[in-house]
C-alpha atoms as an extended CHARMM CRD file, in Angstrom:
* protein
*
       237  EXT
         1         1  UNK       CA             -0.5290000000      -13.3550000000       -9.1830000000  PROA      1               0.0000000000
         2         2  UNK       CA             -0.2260000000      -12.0840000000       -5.6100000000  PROA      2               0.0000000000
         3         3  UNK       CA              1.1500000000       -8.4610000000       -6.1550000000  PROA      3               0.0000000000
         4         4  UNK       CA             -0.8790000000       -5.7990000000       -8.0400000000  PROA      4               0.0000000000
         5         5  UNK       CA             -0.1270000000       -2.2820000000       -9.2460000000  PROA      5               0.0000000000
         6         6  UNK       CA             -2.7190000000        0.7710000000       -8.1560000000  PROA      6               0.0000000000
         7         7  UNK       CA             -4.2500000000        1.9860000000      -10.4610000000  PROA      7               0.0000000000
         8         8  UNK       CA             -5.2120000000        4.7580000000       -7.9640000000  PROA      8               0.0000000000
         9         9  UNK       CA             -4.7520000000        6.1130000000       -4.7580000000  PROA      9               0.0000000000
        10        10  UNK       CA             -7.6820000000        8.1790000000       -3.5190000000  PROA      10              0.0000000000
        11        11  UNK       CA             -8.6100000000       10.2180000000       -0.4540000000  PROA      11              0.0000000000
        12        12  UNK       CA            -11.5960000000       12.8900000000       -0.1070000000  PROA      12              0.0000000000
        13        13  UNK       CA            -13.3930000000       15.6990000000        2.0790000000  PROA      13              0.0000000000
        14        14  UNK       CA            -16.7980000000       16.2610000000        3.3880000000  PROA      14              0.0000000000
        15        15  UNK       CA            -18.5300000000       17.7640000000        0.6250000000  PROA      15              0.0000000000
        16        16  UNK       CA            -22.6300000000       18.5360000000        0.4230000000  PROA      16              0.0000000000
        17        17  UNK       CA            -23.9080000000       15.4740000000       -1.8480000000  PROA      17              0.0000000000
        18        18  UNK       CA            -26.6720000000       15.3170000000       -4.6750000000  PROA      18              0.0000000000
        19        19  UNK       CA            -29.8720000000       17.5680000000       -4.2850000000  PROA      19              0.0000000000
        20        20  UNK       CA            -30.1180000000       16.4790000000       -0.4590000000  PROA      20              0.0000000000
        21        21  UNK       CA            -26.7210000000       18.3000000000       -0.3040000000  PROA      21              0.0000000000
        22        22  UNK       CA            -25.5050000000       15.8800000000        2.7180000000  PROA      22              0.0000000000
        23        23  UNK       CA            -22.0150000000       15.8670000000        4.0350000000  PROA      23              0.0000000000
        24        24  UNK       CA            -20.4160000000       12.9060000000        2.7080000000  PROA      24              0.0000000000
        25        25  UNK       CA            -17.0290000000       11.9470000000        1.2180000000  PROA      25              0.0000000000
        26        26  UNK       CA            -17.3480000000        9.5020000000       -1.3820000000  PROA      26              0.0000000000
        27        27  UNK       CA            -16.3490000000       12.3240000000       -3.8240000000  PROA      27              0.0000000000
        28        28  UNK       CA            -12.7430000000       11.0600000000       -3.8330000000  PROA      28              0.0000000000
        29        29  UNK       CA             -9.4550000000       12.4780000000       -5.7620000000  PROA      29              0.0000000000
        30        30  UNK       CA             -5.9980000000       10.6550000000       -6.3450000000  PROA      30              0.0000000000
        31        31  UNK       CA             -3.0920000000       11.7700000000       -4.4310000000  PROA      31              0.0000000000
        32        32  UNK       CA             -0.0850000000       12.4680000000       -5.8490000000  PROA      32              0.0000000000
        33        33  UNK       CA              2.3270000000       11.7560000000       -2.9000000000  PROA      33              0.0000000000
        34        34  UNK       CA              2.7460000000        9.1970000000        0.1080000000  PROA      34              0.0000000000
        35        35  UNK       CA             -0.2450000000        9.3460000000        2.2860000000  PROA      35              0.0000000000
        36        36  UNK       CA             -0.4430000000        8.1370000000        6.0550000000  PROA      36              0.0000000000
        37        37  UNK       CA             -2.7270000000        5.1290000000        7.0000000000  PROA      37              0.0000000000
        38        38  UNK       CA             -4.0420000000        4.9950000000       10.4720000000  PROA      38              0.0000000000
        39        39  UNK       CA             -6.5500000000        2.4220000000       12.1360000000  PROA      39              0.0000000000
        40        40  UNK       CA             -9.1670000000        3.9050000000       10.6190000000  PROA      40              0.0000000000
        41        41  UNK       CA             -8.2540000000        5.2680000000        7.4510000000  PROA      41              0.0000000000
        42        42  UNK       CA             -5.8500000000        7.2230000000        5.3020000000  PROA      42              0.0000000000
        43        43  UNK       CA             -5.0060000000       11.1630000000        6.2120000000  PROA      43              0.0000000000
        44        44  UNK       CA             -7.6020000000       13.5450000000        4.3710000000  PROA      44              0.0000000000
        45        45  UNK       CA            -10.1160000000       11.2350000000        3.9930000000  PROA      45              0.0000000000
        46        46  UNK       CA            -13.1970000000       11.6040000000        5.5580000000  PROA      46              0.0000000000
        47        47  UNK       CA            -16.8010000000        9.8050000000        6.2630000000  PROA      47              0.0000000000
        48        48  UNK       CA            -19.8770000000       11.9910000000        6.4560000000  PROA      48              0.0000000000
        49        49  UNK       CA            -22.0190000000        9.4980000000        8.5650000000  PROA      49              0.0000000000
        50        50  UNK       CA            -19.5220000000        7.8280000000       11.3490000000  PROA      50              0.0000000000
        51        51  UNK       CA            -22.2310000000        5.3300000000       12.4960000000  PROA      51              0.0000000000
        52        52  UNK       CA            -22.6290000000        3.1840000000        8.9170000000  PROA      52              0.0000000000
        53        53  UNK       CA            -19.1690000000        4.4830000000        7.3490000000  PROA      53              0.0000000000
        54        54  UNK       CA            -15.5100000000        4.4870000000        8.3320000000  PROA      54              0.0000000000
        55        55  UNK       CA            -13.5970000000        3.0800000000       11.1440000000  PROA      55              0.0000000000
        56        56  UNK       CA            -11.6590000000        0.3080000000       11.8450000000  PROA      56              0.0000000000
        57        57  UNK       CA            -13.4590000000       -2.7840000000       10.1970000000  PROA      57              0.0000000000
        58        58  UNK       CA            -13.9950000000        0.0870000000        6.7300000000  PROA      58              0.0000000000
        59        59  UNK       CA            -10.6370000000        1.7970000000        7.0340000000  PROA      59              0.0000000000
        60        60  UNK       CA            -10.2680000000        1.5460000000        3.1960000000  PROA      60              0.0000000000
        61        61  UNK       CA            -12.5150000000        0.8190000000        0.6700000000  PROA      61              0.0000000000
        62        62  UNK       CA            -11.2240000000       -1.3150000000       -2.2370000000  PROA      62              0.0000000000
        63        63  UNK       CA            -12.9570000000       -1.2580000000       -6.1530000000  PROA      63              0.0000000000
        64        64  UNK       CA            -12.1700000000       -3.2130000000       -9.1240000000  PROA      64              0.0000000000
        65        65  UNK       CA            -10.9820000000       -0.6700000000      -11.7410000000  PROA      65              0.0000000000
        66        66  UNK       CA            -12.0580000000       -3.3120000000      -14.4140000000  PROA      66              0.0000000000
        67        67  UNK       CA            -16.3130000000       -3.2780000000      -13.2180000000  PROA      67              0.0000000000
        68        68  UNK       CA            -16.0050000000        0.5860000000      -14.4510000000  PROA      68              0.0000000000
        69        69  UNK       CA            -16.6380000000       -0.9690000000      -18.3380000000  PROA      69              0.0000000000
        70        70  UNK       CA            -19.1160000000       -3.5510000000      -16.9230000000  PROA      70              0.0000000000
        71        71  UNK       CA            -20.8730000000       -0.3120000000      -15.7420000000  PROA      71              0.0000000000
        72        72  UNK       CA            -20.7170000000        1.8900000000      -18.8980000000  PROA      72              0.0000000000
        73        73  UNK       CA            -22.5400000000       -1.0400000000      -20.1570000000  PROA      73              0.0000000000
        74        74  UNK       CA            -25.1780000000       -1.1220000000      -18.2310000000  PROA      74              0.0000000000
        75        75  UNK       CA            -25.8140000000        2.4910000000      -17.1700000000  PROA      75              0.0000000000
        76        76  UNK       CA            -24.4740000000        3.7930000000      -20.6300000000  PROA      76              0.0000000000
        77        77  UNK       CA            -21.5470000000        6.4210000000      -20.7870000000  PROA      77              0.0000000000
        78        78  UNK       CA            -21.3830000000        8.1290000000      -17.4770000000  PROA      78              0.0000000000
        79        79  UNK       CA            -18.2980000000       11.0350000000      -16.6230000000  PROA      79              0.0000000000
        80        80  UNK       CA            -17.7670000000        9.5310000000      -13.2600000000  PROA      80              0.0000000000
        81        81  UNK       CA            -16.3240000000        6.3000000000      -15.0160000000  PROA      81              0.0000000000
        82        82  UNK       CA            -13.7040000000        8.0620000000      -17.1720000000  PROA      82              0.0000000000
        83        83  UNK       CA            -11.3020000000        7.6080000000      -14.0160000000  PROA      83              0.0000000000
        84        84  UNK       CA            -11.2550000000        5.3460000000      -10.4040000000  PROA      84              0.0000000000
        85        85  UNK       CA            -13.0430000000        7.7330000000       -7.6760000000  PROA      85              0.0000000000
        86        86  UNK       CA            -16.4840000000        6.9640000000       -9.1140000000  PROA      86              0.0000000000
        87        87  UNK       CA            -17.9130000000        4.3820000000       -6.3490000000  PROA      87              0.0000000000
        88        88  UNK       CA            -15.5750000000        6.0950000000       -3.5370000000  PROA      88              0.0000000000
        89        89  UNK       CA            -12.8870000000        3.9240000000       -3.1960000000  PROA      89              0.0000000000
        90        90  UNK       CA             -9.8180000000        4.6390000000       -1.8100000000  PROA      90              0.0000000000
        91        91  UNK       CA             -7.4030000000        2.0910000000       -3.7210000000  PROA      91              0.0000000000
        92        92  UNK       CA             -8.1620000000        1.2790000000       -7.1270000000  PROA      92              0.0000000000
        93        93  UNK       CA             -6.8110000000       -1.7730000000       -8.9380000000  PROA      93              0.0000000000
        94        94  UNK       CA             -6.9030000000       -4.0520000000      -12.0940000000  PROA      94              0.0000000000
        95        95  UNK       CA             -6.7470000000       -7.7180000000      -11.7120000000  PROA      95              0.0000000000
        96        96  UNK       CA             -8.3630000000       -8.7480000000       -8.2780000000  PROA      96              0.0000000000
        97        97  UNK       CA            -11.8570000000       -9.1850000000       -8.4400000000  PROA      97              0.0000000000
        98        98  UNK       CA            -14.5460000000      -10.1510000000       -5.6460000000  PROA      98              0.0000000000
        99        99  UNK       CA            -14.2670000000      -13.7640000000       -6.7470000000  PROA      99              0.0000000000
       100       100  UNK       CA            -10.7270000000      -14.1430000000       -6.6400000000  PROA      100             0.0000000000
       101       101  UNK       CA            -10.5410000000      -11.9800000000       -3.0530000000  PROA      101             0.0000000000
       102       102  UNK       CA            -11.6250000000      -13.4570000000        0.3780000000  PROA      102             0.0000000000
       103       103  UNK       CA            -12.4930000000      -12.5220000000        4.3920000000  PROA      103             0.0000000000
       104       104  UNK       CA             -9.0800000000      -12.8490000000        5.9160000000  PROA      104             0.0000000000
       105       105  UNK       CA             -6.6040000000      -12.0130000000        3.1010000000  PROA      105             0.0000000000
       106       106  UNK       CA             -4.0880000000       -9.6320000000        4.2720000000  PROA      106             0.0000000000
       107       107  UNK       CA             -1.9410000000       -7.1290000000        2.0550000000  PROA      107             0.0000000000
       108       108  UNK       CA              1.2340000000       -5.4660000000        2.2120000000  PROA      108             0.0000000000
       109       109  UNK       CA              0.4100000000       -1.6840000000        1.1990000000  PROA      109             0.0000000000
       110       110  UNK       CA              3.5040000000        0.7950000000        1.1320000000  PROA      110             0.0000000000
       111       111  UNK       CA              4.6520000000       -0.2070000000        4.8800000000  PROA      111             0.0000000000
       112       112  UNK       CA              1.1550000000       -0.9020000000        6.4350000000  PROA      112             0.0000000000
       113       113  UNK       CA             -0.6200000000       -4.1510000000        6.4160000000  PROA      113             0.0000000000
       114       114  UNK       CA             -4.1330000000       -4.6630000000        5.8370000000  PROA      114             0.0000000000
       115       115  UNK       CA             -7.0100000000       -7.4810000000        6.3370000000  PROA      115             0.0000000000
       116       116  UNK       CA            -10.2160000000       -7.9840000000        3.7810000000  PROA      116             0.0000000000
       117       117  UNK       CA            -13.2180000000       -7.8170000000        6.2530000000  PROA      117             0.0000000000
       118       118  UNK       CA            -16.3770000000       -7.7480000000        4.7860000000  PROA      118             0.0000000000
       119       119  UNK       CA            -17.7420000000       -6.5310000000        1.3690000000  PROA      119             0.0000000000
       120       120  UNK       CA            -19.5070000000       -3.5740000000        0.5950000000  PROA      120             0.0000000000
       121       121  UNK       CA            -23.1010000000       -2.6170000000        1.4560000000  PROA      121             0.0000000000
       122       122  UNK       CA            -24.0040000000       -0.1300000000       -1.2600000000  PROA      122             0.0000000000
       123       123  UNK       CA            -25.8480000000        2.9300000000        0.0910000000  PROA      123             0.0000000000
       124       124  UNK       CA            -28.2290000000        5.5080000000       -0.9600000000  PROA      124             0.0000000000
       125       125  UNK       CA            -25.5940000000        8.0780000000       -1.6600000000  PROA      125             0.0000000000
       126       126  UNK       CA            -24.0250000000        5.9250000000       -5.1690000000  PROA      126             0.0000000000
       127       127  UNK       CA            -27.7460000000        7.2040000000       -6.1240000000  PROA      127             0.0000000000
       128       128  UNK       CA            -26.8160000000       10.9930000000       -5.4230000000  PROA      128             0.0000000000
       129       129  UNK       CA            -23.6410000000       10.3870000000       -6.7340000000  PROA      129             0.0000000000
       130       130  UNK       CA            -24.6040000000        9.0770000000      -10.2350000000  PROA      130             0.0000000000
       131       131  UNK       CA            -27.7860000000       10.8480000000      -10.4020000000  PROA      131             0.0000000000
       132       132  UNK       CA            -29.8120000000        7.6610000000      -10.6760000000  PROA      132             0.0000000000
       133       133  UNK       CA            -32.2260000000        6.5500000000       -7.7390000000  PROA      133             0.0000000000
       134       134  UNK       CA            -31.5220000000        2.8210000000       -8.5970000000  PROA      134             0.0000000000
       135       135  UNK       CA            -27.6600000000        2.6830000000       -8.4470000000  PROA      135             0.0000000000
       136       136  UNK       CA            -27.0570000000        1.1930000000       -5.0160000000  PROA      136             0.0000000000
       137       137  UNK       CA            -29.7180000000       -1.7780000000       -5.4450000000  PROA      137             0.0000000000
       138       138  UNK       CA            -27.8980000000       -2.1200000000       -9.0590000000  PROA      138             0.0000000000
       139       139  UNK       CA            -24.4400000000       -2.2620000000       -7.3070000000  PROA      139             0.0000000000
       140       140  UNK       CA            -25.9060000000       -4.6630000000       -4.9550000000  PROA      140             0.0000000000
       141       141  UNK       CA            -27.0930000000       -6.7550000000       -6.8150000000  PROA      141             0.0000000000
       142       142  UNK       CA            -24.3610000000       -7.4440000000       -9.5920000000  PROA      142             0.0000000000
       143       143  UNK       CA            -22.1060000000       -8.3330000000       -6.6760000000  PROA      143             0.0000000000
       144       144  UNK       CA            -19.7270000000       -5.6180000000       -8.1110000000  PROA      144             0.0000000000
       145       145  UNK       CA            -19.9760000000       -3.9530000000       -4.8220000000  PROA      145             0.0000000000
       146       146  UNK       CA            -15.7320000000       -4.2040000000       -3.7630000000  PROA      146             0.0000000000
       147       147  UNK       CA            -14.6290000000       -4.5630000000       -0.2870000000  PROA      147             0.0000000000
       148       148  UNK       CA            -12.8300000000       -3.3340000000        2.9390000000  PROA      148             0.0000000000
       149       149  UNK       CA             -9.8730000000       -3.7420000000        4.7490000000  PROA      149             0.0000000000
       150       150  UNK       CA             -9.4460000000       -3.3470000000        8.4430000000  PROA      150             0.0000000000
       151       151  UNK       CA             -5.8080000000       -2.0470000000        9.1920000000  PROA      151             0.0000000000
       152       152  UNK       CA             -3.3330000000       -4.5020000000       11.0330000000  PROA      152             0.0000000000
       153       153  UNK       CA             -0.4860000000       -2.2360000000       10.9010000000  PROA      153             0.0000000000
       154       154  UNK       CA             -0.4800000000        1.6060000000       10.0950000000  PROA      154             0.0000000000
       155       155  UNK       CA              2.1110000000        2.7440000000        7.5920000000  PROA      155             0.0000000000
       156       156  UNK       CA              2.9170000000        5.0370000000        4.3120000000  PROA      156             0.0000000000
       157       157  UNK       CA              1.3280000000        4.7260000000        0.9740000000  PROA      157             0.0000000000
       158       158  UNK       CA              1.9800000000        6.2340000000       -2.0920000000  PROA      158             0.0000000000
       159       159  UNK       CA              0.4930000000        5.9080000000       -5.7250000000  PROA      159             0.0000000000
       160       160  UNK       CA              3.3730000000        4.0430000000       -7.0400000000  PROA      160             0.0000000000
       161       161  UNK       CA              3.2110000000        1.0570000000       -4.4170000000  PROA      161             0.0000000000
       162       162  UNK       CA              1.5670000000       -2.3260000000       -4.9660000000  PROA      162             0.0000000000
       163       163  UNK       CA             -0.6790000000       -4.4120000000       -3.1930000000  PROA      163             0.0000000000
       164       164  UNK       CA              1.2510000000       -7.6280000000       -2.2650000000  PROA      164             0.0000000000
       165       165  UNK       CA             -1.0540000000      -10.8450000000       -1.2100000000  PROA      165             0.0000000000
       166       166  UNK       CA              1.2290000000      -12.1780000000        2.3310000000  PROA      166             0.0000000000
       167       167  UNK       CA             -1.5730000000      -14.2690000000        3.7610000000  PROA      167             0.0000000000
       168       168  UNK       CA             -5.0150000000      -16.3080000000        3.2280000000  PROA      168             0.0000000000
       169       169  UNK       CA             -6.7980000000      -16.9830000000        6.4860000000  PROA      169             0.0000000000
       170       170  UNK       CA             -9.9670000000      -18.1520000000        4.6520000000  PROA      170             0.0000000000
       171       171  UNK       CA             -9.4440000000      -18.8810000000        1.1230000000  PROA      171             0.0000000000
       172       172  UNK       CA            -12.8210000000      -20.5750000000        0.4400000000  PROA      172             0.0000000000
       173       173  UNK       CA            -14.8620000000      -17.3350000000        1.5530000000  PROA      173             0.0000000000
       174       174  UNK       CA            -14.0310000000      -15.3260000000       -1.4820000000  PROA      174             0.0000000000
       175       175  UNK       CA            -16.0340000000      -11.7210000000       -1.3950000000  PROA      175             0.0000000000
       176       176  UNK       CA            -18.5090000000      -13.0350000000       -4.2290000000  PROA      176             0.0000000000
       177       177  UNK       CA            -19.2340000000      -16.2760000000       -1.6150000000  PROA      177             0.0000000000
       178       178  UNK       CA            -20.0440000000      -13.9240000000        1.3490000000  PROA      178             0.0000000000
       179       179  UNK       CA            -22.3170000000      -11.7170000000       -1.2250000000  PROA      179             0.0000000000
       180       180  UNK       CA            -24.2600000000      -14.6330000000       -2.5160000000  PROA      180             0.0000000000
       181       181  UNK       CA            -25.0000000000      -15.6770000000        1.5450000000  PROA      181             0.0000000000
       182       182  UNK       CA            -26.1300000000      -11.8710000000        1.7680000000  PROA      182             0.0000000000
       183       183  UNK       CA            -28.1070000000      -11.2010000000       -0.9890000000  PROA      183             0.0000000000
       184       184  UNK       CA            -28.9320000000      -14.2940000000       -3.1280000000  PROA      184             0.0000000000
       185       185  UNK       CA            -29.5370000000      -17.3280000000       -0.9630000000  PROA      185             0.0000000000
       186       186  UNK       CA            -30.4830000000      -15.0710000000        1.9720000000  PROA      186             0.0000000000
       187       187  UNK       CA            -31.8310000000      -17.8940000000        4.1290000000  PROA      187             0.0000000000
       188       188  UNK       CA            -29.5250000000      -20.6860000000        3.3940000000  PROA      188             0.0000000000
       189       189  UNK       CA            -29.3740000000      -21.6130000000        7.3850000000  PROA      189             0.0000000000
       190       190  UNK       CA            -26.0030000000      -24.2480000000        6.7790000000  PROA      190             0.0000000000
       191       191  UNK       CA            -23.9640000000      -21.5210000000        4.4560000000  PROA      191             0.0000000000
       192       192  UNK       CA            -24.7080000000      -18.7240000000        7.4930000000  PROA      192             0.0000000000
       193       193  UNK       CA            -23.9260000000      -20.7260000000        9.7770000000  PROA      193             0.0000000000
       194       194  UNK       CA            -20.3960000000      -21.6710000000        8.0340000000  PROA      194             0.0000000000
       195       195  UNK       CA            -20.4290000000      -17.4740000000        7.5280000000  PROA      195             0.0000000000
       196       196  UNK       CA            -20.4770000000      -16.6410000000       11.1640000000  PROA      196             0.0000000000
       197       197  UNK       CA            -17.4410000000      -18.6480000000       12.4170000000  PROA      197             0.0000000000
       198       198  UNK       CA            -15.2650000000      -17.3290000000        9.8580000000  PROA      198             0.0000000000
       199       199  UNK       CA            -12.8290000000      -15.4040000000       12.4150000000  PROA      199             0.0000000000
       200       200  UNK       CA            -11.6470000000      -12.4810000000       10.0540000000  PROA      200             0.0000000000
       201       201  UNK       CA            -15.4290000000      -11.6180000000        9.3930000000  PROA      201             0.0000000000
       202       202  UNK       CA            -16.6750000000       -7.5370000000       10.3180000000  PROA      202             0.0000000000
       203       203  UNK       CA            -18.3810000000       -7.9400000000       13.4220000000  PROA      203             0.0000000000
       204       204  UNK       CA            -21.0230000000       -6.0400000000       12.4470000000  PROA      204             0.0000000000
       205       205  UNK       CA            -21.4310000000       -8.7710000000        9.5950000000  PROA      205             0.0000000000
       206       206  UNK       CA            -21.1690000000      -11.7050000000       11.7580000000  PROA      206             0.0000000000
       207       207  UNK       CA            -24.2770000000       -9.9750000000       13.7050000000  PROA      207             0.0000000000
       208       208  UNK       CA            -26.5160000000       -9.4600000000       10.6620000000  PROA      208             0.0000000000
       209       209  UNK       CA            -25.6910000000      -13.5800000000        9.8170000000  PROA      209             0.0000000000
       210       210  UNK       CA            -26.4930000000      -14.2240000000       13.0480000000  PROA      210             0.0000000000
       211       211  UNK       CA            -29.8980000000      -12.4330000000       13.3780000000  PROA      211             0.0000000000
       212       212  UNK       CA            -30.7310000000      -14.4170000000       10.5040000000  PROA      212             0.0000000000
       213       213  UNK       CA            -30.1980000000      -17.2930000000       11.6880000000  PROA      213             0.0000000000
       214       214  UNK       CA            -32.3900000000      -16.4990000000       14.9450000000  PROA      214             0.0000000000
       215       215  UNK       CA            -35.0870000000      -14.4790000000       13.3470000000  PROA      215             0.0000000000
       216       216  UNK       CA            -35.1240000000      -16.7510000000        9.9050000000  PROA      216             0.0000000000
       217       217  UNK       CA            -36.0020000000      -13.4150000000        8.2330000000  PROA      217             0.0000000000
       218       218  UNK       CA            -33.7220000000      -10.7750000000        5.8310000000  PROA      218             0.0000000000
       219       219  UNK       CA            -33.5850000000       -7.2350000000        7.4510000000  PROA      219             0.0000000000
       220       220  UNK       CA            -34.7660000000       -4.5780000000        5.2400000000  PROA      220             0.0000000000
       221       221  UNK       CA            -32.3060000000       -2.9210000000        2.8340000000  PROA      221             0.0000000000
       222       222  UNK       CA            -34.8630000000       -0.0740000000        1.8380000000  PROA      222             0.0000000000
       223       223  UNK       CA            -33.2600000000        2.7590000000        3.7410000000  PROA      223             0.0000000000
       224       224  UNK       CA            -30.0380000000        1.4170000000        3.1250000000  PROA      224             0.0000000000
       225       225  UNK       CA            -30.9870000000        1.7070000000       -0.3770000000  PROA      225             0.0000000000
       226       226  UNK       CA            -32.7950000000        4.9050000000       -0.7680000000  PROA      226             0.0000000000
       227       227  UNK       CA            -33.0480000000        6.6570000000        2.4530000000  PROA      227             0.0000000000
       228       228  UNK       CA            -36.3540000000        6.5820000000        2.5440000000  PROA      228             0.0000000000
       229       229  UNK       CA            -37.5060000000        4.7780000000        5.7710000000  PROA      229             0.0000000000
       230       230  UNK       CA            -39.1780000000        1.1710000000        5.0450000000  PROA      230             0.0000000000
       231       231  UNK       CA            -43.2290000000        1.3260000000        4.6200000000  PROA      231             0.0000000000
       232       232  UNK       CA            -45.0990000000       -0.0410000000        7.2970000000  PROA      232             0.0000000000
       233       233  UNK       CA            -46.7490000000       -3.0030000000        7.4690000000  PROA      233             0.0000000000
       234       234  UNK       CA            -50.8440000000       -2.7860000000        7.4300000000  PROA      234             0.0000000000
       235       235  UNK       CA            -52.6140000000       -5.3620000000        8.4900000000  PROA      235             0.0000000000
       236       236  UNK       CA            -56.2940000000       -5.7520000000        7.6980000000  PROA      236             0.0000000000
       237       237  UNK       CA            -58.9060000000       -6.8470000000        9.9180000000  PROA      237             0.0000000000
């Protein structure tokens, strides 16, 4: 199947987030008409923090509508997952899943076209957003974490178009490969390797691989994670 109905279309505003009340705008709603998409995202939509979310390699954020029962399982019965909008996504679909998705695909959507770049790294603000302090490590590490496109052609969407598969630039690096590189076998030195000539890759992903692959050492996810900055090393004489 390369063409997939949305289940939704979603934009949203800066709105204060969680008890830190920070400007963010993962608190997304469907819209119910055709909706411009620019280089760096759809009209109305907005990114609190400009430096770690949005622009053109994150122009739109992509969930699997199906991980929402995966999640009432594990969390328990949650309001957010009554409806896409919960993790901040801006298209919402059933039937294409991290493991069937990969760095280089590229989409017909409405009249724009769109590349997969990289997948998501979950940040501390799913935590505000479900009122949990462990939901962005959980998102991280079920791989359920979605993806983004870059945009290769701006264009008109609306609700009722699909998502239609035109091109595979690097079928064998499927989402769930490029997570597993990331976060399970973080120091495999042959599968980074492979991961940072894989043309279609975020930049900024292809820079993490290859500090790895200099330093031999995983960067620390804590702030990333919970905001709080990482503890410091002591050393003892």
């Amino acid at each position: 199947m390369t063409d997939f109905h949305l289940s939704a279309l979603l934009t949203g505003s800066l709105k204060p987030l969680g008890k830190r009340a920070v400007a963010s705008g993962i608190v997304k709603s469907a819209v119910d008409g055709p909706t411009r998409l620019t280089s760096t995202g759809f009209q109305g939509d907005a990114q609190g923090d400009l430096v770690r979310h949005g622009g053109p390699e994150k122009a739109v954020h992509h969930y699997p509508f199906e991980h929402y029962a995966s999640w009432a399982t594990v969390i328990g019965p949650h309001e957010l997952l009554h409806r896409p909008g919960a993790f901040g996504e801006n298209v919402s679909t059933v039937g294409l899943t991290e493991d069937a998705v990969s760095i280089g695909d590229v989409f017909e959507l409405g009249s724009a076209t769109i590349e997969v770049s990289q997948g998501r790294q979950p940040c501390w603000k799913l935590n505000e957003r479900f009122g949990r302090p462990d939901m962005a490590t959980a998102v991280q590490s079920s791989g359920r974490t979605g993806w983004y496109y870059r945009v290769l052609s701006p264009g008109i969407v609306g609700p009722s178009d699909r998502l239609n598969l035109v091109a595979r630039r690097s079928e064998e690096w499927t989402v769930a490969r490029v997570w597993r590189a990331f976060y399970v076998d973080t120091l495999n030195a042959e599968e980074l390797a492979r991961l940072s000539e894989v043309p279609a890759l975020a930049e900024a992903w292809r820079n993490h691989v290859l500090r790895r692959l200099k330093t031999n050492k995983v960067e620390d996810w804590t702030k990333r994670l919970t905001g709080a900055d990482p503890k410091p090393v002591v050393t003892r004489h």
